[in-house]
DRENDO-1510 file (C-alpha; in Angstrom, 1 decimal, always signed):
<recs>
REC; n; res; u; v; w
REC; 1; UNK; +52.1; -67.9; -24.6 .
REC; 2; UNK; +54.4; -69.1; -21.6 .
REC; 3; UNK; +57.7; -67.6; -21.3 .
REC; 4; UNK; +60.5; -69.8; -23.5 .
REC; 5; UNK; +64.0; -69.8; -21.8 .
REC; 6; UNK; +65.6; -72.6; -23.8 .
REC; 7; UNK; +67.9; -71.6; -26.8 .
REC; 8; UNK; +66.0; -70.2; -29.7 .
REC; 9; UNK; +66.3; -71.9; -33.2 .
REC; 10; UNK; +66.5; -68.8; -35.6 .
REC; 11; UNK; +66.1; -69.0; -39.4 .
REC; 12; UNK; +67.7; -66.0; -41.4 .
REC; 13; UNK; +65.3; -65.9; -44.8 .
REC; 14; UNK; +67.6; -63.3; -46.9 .
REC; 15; UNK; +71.7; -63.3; -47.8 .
REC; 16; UNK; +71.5; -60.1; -49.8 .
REC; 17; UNK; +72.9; -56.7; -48.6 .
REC; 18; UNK; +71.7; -57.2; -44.8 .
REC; 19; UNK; +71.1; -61.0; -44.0 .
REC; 20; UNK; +75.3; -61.7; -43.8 .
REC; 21; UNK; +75.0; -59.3; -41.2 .
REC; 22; UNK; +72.1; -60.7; -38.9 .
REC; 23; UNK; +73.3; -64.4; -40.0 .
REC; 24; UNK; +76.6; -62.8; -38.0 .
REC; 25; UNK; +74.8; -61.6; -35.2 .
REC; 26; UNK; +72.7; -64.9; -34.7 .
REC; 27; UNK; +75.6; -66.7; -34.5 .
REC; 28; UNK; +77.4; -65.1; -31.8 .
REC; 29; UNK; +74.5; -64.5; -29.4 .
REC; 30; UNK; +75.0; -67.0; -26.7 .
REC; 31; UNK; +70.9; -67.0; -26.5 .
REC; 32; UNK; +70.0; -68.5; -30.0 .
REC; 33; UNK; +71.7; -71.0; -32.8 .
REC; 34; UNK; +71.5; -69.6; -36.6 .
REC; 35; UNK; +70.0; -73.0; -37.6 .
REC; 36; UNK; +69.0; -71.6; -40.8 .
REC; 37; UNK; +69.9; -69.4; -43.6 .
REC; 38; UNK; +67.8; -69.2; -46.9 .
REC; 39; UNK; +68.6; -67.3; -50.4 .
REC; 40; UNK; +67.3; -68.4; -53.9 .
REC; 41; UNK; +70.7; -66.9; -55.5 .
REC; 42; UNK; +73.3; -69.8; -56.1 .
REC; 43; UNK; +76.2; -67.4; -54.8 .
REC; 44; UNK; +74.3; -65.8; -51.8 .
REC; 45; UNK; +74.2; -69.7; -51.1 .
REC; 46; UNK; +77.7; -70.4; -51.6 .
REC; 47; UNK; +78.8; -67.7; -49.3 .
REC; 48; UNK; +76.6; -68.4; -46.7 .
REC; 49; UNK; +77.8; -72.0; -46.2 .
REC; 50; UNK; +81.9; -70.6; -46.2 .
REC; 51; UNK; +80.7; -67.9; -43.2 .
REC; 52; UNK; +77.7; -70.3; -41.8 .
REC; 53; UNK; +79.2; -73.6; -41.5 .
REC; 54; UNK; +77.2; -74.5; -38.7 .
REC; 55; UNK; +73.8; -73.9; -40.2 .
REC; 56; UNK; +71.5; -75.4; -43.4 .
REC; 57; UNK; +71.8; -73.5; -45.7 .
REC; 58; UNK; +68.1; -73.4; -48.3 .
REC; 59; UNK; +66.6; -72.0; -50.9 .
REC; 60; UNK; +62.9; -72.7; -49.7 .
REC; 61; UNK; +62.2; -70.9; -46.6 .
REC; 62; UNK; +59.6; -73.2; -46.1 .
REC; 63; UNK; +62.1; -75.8; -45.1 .
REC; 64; UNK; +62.5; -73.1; -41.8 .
REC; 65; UNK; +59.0; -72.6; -41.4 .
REC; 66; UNK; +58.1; -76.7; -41.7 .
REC; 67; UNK; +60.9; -77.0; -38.9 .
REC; 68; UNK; +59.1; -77.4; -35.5 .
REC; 69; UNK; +62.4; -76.9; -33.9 .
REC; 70; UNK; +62.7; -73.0; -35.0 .
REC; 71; UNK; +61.7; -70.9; -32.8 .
REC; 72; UNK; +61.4; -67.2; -35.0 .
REC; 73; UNK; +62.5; -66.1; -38.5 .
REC; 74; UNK; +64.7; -63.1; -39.2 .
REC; 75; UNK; +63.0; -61.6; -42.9 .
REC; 76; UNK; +65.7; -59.7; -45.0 .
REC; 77; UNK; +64.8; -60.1; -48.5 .
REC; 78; UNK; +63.0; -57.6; -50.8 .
REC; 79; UNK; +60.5; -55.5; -49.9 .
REC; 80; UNK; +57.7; -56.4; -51.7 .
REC; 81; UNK; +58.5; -59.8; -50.5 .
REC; 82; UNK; +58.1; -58.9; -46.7 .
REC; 83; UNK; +54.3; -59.5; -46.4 .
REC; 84; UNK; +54.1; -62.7; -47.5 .
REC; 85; UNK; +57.1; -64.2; -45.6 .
REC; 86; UNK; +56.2; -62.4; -42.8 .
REC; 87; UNK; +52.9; -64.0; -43.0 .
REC; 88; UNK; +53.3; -67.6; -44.0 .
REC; 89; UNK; +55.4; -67.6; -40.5 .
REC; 90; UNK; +52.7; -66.6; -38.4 .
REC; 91; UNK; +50.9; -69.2; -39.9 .
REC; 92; UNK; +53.4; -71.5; -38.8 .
REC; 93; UNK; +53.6; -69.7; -35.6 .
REC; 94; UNK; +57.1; -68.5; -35.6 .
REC; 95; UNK; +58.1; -65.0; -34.1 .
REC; 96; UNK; +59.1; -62.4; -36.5 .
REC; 97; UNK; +61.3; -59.8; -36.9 .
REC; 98; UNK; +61.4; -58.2; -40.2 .
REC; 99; UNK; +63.6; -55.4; -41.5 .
REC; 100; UNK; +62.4; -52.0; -42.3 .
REC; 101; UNK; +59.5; -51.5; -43.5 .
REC; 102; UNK; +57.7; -53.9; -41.7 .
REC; 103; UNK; +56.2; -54.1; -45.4 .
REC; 104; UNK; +55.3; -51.8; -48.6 .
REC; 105; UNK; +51.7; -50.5; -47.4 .
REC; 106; UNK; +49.3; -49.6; -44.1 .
REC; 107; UNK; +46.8; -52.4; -44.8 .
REC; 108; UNK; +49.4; -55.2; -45.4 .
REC; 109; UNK; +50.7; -54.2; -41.5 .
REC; 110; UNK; +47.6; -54.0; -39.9 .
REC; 111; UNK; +46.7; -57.7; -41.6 .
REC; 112; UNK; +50.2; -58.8; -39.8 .
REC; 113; UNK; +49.5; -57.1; -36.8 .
REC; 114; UNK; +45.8; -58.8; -36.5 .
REC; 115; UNK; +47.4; -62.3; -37.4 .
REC; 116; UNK; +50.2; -62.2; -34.6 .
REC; 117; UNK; +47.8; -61.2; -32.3 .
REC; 118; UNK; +45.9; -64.1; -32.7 .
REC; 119; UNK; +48.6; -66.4; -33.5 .
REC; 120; UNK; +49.8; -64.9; -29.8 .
REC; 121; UNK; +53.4; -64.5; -31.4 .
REC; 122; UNK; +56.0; -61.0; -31.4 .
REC; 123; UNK; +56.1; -59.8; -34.4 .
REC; 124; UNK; +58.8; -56.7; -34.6 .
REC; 125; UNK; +60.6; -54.5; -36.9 .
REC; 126; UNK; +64.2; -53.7; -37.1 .
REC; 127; UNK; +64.1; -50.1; -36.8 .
REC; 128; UNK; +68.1; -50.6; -36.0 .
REC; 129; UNK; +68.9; -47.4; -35.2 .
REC; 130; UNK; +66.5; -47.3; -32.4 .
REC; 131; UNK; +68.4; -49.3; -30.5 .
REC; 132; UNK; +71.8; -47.3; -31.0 .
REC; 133; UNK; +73.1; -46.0; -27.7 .
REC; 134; UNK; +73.8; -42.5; -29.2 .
REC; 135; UNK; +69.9; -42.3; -30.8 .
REC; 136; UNK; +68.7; -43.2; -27.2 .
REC; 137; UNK; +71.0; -40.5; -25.7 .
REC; 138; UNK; +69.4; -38.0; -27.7 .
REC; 139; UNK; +66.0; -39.0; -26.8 .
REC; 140; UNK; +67.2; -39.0; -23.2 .
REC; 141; UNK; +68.5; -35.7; -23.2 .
REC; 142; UNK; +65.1; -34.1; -25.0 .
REC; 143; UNK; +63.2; -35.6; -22.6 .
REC; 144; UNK; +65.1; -34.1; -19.4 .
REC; 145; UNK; +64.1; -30.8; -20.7 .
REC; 146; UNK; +67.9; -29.8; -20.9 .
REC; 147; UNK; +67.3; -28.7; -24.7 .
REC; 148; UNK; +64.5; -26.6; -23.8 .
REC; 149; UNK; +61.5; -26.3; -26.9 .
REC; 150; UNK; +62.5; -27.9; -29.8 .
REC; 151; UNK; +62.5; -25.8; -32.9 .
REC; 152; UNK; +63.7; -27.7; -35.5 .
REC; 153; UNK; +65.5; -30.6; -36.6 .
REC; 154; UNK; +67.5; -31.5; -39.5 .
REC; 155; UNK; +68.4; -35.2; -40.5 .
REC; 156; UNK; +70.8; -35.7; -43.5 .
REC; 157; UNK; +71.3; -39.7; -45.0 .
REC; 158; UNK; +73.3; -39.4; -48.1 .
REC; 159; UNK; +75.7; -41.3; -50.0 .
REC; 160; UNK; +76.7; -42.8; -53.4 .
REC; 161; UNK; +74.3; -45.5; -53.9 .
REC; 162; UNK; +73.3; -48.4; -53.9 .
REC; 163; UNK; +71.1; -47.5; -56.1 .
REC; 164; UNK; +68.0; -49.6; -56.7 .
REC; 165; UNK; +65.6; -49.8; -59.4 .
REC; 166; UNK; +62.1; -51.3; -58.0 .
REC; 167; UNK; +62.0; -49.2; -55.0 .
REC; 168; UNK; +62.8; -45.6; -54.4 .
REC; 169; UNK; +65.4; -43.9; -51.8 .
REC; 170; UNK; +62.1; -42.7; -49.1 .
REC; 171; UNK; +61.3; -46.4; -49.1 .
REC; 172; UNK; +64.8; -47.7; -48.6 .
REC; 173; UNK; +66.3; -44.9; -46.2 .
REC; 174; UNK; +63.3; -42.7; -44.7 .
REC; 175; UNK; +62.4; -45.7; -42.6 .
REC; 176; UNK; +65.5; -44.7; -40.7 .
REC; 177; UNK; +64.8; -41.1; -39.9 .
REC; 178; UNK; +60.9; -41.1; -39.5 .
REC; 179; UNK; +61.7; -43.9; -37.0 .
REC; 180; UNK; +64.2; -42.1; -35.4 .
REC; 181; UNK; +61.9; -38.7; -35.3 .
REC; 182; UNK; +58.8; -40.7; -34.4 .
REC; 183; UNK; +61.4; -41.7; -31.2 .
REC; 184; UNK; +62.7; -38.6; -30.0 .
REC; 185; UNK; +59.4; -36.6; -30.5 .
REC; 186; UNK; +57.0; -39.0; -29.4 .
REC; 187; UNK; +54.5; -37.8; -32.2 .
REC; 188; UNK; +53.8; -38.6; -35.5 .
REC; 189; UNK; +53.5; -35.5; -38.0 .
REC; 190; UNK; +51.0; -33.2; -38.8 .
REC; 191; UNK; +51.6; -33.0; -42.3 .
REC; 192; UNK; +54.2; -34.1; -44.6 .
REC; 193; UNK; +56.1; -32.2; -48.0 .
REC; 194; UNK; +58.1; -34.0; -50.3 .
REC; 195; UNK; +59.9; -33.0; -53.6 .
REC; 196; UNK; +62.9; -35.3; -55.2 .
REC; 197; UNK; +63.9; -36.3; -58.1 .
REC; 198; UNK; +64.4; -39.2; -60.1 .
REC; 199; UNK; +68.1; -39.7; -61.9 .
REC; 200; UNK; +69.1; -42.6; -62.9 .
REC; 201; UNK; +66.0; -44.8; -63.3 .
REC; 202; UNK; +63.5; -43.3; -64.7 .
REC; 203; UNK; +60.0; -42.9; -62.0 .
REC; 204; UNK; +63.0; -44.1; -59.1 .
REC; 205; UNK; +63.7; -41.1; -57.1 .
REC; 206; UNK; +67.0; -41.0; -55.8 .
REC; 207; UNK; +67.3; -37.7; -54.0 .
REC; 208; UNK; +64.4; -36.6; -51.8 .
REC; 209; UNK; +63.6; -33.2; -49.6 .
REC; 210; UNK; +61.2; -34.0; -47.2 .
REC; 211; UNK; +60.1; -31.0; -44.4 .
REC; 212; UNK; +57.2; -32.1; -42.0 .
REC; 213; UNK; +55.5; -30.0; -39.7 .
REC; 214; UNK; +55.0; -31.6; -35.6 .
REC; 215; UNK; +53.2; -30.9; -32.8 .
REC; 216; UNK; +54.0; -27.8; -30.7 .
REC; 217; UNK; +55.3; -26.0; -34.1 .
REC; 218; UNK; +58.7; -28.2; -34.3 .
REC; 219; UNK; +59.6; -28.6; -38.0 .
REC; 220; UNK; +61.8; -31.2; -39.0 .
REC; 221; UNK; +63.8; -31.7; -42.4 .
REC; 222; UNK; +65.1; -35.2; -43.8 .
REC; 223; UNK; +67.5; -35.1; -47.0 .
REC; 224; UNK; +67.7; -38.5; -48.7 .
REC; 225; UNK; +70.3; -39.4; -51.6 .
REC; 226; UNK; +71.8; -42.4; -53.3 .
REC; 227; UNK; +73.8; -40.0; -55.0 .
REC; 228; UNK; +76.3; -38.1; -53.0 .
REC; 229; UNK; +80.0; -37.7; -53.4 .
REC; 230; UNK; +80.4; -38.1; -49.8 .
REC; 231; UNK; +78.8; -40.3; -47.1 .
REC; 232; UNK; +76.9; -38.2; -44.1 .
REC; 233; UNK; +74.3; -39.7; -40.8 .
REC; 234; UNK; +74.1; -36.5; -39.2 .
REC; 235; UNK; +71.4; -34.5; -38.0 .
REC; 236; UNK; +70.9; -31.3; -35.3 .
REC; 237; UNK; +68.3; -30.7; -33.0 .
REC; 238; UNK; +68.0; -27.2; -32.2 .
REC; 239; UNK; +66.1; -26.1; -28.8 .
REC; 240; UNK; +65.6; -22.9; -27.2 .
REC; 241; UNK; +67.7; -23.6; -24.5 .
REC; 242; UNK; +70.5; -25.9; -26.0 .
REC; 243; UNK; +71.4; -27.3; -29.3 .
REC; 244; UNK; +72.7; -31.1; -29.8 .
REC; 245; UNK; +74.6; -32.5; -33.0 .
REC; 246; UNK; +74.8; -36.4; -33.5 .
REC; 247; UNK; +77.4; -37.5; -36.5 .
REC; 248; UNK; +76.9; -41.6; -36.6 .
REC; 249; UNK; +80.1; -41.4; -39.1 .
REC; 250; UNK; +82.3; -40.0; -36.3 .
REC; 251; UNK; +84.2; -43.3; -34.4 .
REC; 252; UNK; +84.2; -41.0; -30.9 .
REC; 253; UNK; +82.4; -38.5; -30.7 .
REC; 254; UNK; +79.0; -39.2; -32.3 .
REC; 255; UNK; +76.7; -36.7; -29.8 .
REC; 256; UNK; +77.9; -32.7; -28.8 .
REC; 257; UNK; +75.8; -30.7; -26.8 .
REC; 258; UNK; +75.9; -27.3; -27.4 .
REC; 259; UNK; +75.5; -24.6; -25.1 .
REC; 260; UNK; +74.7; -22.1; -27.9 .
REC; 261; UNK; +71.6; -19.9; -29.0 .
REC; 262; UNK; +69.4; -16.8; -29.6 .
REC; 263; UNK; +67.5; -14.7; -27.3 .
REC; 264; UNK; +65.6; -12.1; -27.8 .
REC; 265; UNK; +65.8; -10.0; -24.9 .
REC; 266; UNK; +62.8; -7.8; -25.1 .
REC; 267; UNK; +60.6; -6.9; -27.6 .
REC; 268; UNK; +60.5; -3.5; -30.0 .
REC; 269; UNK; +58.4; -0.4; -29.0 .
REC; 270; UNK; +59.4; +0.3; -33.1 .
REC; 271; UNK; +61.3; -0.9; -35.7 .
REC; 272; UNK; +64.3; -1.7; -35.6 .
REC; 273; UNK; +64.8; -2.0; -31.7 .
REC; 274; UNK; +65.0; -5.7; -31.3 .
REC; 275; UNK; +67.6; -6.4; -28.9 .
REC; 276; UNK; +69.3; -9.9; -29.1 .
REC; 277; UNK; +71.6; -11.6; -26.9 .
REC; 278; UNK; +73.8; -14.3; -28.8 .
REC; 279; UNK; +75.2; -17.1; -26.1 .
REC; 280; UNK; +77.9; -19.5; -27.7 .
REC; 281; UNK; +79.0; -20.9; -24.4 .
REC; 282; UNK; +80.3; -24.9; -24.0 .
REC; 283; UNK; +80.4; -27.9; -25.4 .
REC; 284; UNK; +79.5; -31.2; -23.9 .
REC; 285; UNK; +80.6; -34.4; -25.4 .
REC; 286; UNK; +78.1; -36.9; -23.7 .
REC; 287; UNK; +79.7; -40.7; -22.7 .
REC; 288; UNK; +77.7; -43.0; -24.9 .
REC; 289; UNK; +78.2; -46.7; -24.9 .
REC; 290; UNK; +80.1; -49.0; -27.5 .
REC; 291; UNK; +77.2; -51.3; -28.2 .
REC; 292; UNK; +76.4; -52.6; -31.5 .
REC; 293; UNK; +72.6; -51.4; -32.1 .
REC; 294; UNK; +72.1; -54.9; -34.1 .
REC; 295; UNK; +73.5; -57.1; -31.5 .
REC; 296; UNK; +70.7; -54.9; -28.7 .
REC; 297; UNK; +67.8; -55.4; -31.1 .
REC; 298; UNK; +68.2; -59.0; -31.5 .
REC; 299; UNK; +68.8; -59.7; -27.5 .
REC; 300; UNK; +65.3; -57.2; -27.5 .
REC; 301; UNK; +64.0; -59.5; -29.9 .
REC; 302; UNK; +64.6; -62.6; -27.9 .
REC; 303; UNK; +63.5; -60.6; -24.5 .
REC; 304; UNK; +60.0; -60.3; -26.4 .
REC; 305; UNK; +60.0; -64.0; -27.1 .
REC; 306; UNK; +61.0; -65.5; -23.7 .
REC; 307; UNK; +58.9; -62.2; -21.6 .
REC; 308; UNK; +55.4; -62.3; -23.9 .
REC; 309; UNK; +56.3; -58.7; -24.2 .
REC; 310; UNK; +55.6; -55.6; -26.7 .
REC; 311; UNK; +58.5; -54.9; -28.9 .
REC; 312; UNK; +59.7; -51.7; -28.9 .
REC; 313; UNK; +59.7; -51.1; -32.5 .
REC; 314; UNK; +56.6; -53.7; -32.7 .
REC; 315; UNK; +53.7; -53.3; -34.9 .
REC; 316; UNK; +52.1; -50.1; -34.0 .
REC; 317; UNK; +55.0; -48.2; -34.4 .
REC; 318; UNK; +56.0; -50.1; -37.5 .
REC; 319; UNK; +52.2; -49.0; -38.6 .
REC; 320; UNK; +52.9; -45.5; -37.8 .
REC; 321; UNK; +56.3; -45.5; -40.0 .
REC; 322; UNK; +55.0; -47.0; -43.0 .
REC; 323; UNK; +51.7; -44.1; -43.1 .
REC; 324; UNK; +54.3; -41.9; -43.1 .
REC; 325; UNK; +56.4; -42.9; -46.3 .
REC; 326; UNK; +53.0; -43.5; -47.6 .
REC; 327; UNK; +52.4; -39.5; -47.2 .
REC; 328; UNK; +56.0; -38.6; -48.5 .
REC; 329; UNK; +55.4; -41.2; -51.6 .
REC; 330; UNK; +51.6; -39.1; -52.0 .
REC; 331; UNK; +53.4; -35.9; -51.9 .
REC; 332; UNK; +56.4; -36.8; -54.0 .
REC; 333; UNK; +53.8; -37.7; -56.4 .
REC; 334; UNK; +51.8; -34.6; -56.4 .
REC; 335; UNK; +54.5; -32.6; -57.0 .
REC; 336; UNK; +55.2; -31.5; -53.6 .
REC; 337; UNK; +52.0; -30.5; -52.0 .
REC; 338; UNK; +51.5; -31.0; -48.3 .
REC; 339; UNK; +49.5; -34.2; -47.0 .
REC; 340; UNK; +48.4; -34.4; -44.0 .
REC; 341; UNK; +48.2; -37.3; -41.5 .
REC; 342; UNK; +46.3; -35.8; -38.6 .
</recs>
């Protein structure tokens, strides 16, 4: 595949919850034209053509695909629905980027990733928060060694609803988080726990606890729930040197770094004699940058297209993230019990 520099025709297949929001995106990115936007739902339709007026508007994606013009689809419907859309573009060798999961099991992303290999076209995932200046921060900051060993980390995505009834909450919001920890630890996890609980729709869980266990003995909890009095993205890393909190709700200061831990200063001839040292010294709030993570992972998007290069959040890692809610949806199942991926 040659590099392509000329302005990419992009078709958006999906005006539910998150196409209105790449369909904005497309259209103000001096790079690409939204030619496209595609729904089966009469007032999806409707509403794309008041805040699309430039594009067609469809409710037969194939009219994208068919298009010779169009240079790479944007999927956003259902996931069950991913696979097959996903696919039938390869076919008519159009770049993809699909939103997360790349699709709803292991073997149906390894077929996508063997059929964009040889269709020599990117085929990505929109892992959004990976390309949020705060989430990269963090992973900056663990790997300058400034955090010391990481313990533990906690990850909390809760909120009231939307709840769904043909897919559960791991499906619809782990995606986030494993990403996010697959990111900063640069390891998948040795085994993965998972209890939850169903409330609303009977066999839909809606509230998951999920602990998994990583390389070098760093544990990490997720808490999942479409059924939360309040809204929270927040999570803690905690390191034997330093301690960092990132709060995605805040509109300033999304990332502290704390200067703040426990040492043990020697250890007991007997019990009893443990001798601690408690340091609570500064806080550092780290200058991120104002960039809208959807905006970055669409100009990545088109970088791939016109470089021939790997995506960040391409098919290996999209691989990687999928086995992984595949473990938690094994353990949830099994009431709990650990499964283990390595």
């Amino acid at each position: 595949m040659k590099h392509e520099t000329k302005m990419k025709q992009i078709g958006v297949i999906g005006y539910g919850y998150w196409g209105p929001n790449l369909s904005r995106v497309w259209s103000q990115n001096r790079r690409a034209r939204l030619k496209y936007v595609c729904d089966l739902k009469e007032d999806r339709m409707s509403a794309a053509r008041i805040n699309c007026p430039h594009s067609t508007i469809t409710k037969d994606y194939f009219d994208i695909l068919k298009d010779p013009e169009v240079t790479a689809v944007n999927i956003a419907t259902n996931i069950i629905t991913h696979f097959q859309i996903a696919k039938d573009a390869l076919l008519h060798d159009k770049h993809v980027l699909v939103e997360k999961p790349l699709s709803a099991s292991s073997e149906e992303v390894i077929e996508l990733t063997k059929l964009a290999a040889e269709r020599n076209r990117i085929l990505m995932v929109g892992h959004t928060f990976l390309y949020s200046p705060p989430v990269i921060q963090v992973q900056k900051l663990l790997k300058s060694g400034s955090v010391g060993n990481v313990d533990f980390i906690q990850l909390t995505r809760i909120n009231l609803g939307k709840v769904k009834h043909d897919f559960n909450v791991i499906w619809d919001l782990a995606p986030h988080d494993f990403s996010i920890l697959e990111y900063w630890l640069e390891e998948e996890p040795i085994w993965i726990q998972v209890v939850g609980k169903a409330s609303v729709y009977q066999n839909v869980c809606d509230v998951a606890f999920i602990n998994m266990h990583y390389p070098g003995d760093i544990l990490a909890n997720v808490q999942l729930s479409w059924l939360s009095p309040v809204k929270l993205r927040s999570s803690y890393i905690v390191g034997d040197k330093q301690m960092i909190t990132y709060d995605d709700t805040h509109p300033s200061e999304k990332i502290k770094v704390y200067d703040m831990g426990v040492d043990l200063v020697r250890e007991p001839d007997t019990f009893g004699e443990f001798q601690l040292t408690y340091r609570s010294g500064d806080i550092h709030v780290p200058r991120v940058d104002n960039k809208e993570p959807l905006m970055e992972e669409c100009e990545h998007f088109l970088d791939c297209i016109e470089k021939n290069q790997p995506p960040k959040t391409g098919p290996k890692h999209a691989l990687r993230i999928v086995r992984m809610i595949e473990a938690a949806q094994e353990s949830l199942k099994n009431s709990g019990e650990r499964v283990y991926l390595k």
